[in-house]
C-alpha positions as CSV (number, residue, x, y, z in Angstrom):
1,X,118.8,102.6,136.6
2,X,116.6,102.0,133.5
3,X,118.1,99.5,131.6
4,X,118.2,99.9,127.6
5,X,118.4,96.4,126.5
6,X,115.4,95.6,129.0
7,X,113.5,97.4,126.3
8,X,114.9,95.4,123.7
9,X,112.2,92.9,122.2
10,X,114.2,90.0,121.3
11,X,113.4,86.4,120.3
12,X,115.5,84.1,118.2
13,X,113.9,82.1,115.3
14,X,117.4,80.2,114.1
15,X,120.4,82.4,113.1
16,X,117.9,85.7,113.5
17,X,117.3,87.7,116.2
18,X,114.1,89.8,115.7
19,X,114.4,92.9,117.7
20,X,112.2,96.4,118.1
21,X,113.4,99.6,120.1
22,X,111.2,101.4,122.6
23,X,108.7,103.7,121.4
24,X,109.1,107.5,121.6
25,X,106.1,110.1,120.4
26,X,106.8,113.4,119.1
27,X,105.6,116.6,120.1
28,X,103.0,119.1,118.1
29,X,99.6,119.0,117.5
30,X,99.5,115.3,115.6
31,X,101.6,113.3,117.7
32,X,103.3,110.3,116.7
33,X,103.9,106.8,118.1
34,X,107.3,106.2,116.9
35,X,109.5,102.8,116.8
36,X,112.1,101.2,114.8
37,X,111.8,97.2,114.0
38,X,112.6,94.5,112.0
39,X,112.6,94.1,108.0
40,X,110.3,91.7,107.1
41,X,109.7,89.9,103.5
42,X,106.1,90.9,104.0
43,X,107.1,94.7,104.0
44,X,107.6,93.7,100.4
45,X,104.2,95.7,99.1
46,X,104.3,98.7,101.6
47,X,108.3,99.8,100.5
48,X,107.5,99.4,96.5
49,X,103.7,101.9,97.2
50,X,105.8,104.3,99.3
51,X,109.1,104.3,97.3
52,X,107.4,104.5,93.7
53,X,104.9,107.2,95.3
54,X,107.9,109.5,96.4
55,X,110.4,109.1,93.6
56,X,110.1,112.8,93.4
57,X,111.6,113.5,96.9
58,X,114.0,110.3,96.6
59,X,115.4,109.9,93.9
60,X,117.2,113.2,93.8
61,X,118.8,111.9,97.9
62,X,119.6,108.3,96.9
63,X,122.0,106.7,95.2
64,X,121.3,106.2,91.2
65,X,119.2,103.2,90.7
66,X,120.0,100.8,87.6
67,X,117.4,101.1,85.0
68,X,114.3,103.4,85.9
69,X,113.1,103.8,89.2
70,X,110.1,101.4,88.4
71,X,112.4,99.4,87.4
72,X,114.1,99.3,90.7
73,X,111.2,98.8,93.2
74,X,109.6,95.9,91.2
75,X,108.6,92.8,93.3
76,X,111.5,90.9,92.0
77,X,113.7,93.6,92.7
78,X,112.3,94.0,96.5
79,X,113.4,90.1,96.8
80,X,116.9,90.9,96.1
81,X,117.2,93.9,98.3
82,X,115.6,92.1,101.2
83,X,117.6,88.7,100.7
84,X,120.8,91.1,100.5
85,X,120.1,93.3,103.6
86,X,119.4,90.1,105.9
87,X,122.5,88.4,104.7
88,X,124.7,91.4,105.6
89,X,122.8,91.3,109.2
90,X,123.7,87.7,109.3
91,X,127.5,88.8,108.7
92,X,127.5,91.6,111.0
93,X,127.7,94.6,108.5
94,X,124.0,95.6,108.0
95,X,121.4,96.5,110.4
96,X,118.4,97.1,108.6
97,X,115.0,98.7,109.7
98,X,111.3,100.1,109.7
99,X,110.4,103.3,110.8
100,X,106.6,103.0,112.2
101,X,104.6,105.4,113.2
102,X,101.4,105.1,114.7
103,X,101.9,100.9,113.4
104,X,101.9,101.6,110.4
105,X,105.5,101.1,107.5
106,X,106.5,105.0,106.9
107,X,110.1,104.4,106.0
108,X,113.9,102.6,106.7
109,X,116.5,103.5,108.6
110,X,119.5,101.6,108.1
111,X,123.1,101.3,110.1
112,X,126.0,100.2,107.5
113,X,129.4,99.3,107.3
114,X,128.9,98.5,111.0
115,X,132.8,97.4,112.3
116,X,134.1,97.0,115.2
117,X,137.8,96.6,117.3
118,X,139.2,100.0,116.7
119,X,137.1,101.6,114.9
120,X,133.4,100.6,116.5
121,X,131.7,102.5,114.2
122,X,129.1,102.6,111.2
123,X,126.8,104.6,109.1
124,X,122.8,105.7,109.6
125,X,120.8,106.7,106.8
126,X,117.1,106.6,106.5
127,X,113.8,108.0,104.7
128,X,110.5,109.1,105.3
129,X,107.9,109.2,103.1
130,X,106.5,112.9,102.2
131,X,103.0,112.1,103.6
132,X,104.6,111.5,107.3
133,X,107.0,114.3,106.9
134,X,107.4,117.7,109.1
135,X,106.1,115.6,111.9
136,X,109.0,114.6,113.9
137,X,108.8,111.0,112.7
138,X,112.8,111.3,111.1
139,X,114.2,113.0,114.4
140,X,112.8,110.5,116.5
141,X,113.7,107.5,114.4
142,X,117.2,108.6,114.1
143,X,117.6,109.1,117.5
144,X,116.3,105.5,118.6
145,X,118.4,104.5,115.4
146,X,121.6,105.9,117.0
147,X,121.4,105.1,120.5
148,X,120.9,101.2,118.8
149,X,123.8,102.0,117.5
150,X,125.8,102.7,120.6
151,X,123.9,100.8,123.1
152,X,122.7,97.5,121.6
153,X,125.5,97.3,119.1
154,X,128.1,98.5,121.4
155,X,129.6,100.9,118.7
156,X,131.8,104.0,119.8
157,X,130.8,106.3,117.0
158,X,127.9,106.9,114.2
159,X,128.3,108.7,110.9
160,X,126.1,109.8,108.0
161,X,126.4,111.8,104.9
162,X,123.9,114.6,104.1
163,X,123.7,116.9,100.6
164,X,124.2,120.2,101.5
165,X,121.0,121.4,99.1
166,X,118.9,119.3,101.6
167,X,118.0,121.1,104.5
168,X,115.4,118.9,106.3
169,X,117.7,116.0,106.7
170,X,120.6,118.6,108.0
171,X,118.2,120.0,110.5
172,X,117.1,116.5,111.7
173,X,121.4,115.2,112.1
174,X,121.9,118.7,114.1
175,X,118.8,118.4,116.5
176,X,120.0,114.8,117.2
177,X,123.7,115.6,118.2
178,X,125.3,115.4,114.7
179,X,128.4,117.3,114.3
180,X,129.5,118.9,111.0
181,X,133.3,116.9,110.2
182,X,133.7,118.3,106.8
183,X,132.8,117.9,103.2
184,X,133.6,114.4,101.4
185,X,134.0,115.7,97.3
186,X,131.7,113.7,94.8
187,X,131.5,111.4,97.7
188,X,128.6,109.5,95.9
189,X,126.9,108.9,92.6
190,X,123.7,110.4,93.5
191,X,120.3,110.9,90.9
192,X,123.1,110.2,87.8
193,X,126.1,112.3,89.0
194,X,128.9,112.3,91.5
195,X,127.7,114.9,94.5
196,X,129.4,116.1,97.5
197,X,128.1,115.3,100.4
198,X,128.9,116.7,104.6
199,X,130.3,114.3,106.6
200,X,128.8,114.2,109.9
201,X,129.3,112.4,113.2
202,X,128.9,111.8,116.9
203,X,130.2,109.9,119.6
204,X,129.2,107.9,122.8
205,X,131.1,110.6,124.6
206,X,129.2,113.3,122.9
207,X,125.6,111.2,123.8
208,X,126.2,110.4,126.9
209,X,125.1,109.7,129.6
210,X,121.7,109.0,128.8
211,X,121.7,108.7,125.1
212,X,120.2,110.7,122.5
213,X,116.4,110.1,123.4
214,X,116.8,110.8,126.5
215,X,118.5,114.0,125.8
216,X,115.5,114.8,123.2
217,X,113.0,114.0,126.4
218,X,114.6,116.0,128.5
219,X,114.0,119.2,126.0
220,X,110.9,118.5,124.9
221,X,111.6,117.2,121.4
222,X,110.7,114.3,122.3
223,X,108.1,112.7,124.7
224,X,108.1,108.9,126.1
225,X,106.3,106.8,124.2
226,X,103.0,104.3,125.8
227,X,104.7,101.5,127.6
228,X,108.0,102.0,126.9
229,X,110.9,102.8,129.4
230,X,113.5,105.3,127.9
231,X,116.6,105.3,129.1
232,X,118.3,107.6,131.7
């Protein structure tokens, strides 16, 4: 049996443990080499270029910024958020992420309010900047990001919240396995308001037996990526 966590790239440096998923490639004419890793401090210049270059498509998905959205991707600002989101990994409630593609910083994906005992679950959320969009790149990232989820963090279930005026990210839960719970009312203060949001989920029951990549492999979302061993 192919092992998941043989595919794990792990090394410890101190309290962190640096870690990269397999890679997967999309399908369609401009192919994709696709992987999750590590948030680094030197990601710092990439995030602000991206994030300032798409406010249009983000800042109308993401929760309201303080001040202006220059403002909120200045280099001092970057500081904070990356300080913040490797002290919540260090306590266990943050795993965050790059979406590559091809090597080079397209977006995040991030798993929150990770808990466990009886409830084993958290939260994914990611973006994509508009330039790397329509590929496949958010499908294939949120499927590595979920079987992470359930098979390097052990966690029984994964939720997100999606608008329902935003169709791509609804089309790329459904095609990997996300289940429509219900509708959570001015859920979060999105773009200066309170919006509703669906609430969607899935489980290790529902991903099983070879996770969601595999699943995506299997019918031909999805193809394996160079090198890496998916798992079955």
């Amino acid at each position: 049996m192919v092992q998941w966590l043989g595919d794990i790239v792990a090394e410890l440096s101190g309290r962190r443990q640096r870690v990269s998923t397999p890679y997967v490639r999309t399908t369609g004419p401009d192919q994709a080499l696709v992987r999750l890793r590590d948030l680094r401090r030197g990601d710092g210049q990439r995030w602000r270029e991206l994030r300032l270059s798409n406010e249009k498509q983000l800042r109308p998905v993401e929760p309201t910024v303080e001040g202006t959205w220059q403002e909120a991707h200045t280099p001092g600002r970057w500081r904070d958020t990356y300080l913040y989101l490797q002290d919540a990994r260090h306590h266990g409630s943050v795993f965050p992420l790059v979406i590559e593609a091809d090597g080079q910083f397209v977006g995040q994906l991030t798993l929150g309010t990770i808990q466990r005992g009886s409830l084993s679950n958290c939260w994914i959320g990611y973006w994509v900047a508009k330039e790397y969009s329509g590929r496949g790149i958010a499908t294939a990232a949120t499927a590595l990001g979920t079987d992470f989820a359930m098979k390097m963090l052990k966690l029984h279930r994964v939720e997100a919240t999606v608008l329902e005026n935003n169709p791509a990210s609804i089309a790329v839960l459904r095609h990997t396995g996300f289940r429509v719970e219900g509708r959570l009312q001015r859920n979060l203060h999105i773009d200066g308001r309170w919006q509703d949001h669906l609430l969607v989920a899935q489980t290790v029951e529902e991903s099983a037996p070879g996770g969601v990549v595999h699943r995506l492999i299997n019918t031909g979302r999805l193809r394996p990526g160079m090198g890496s061993r998916m798992p079955s």
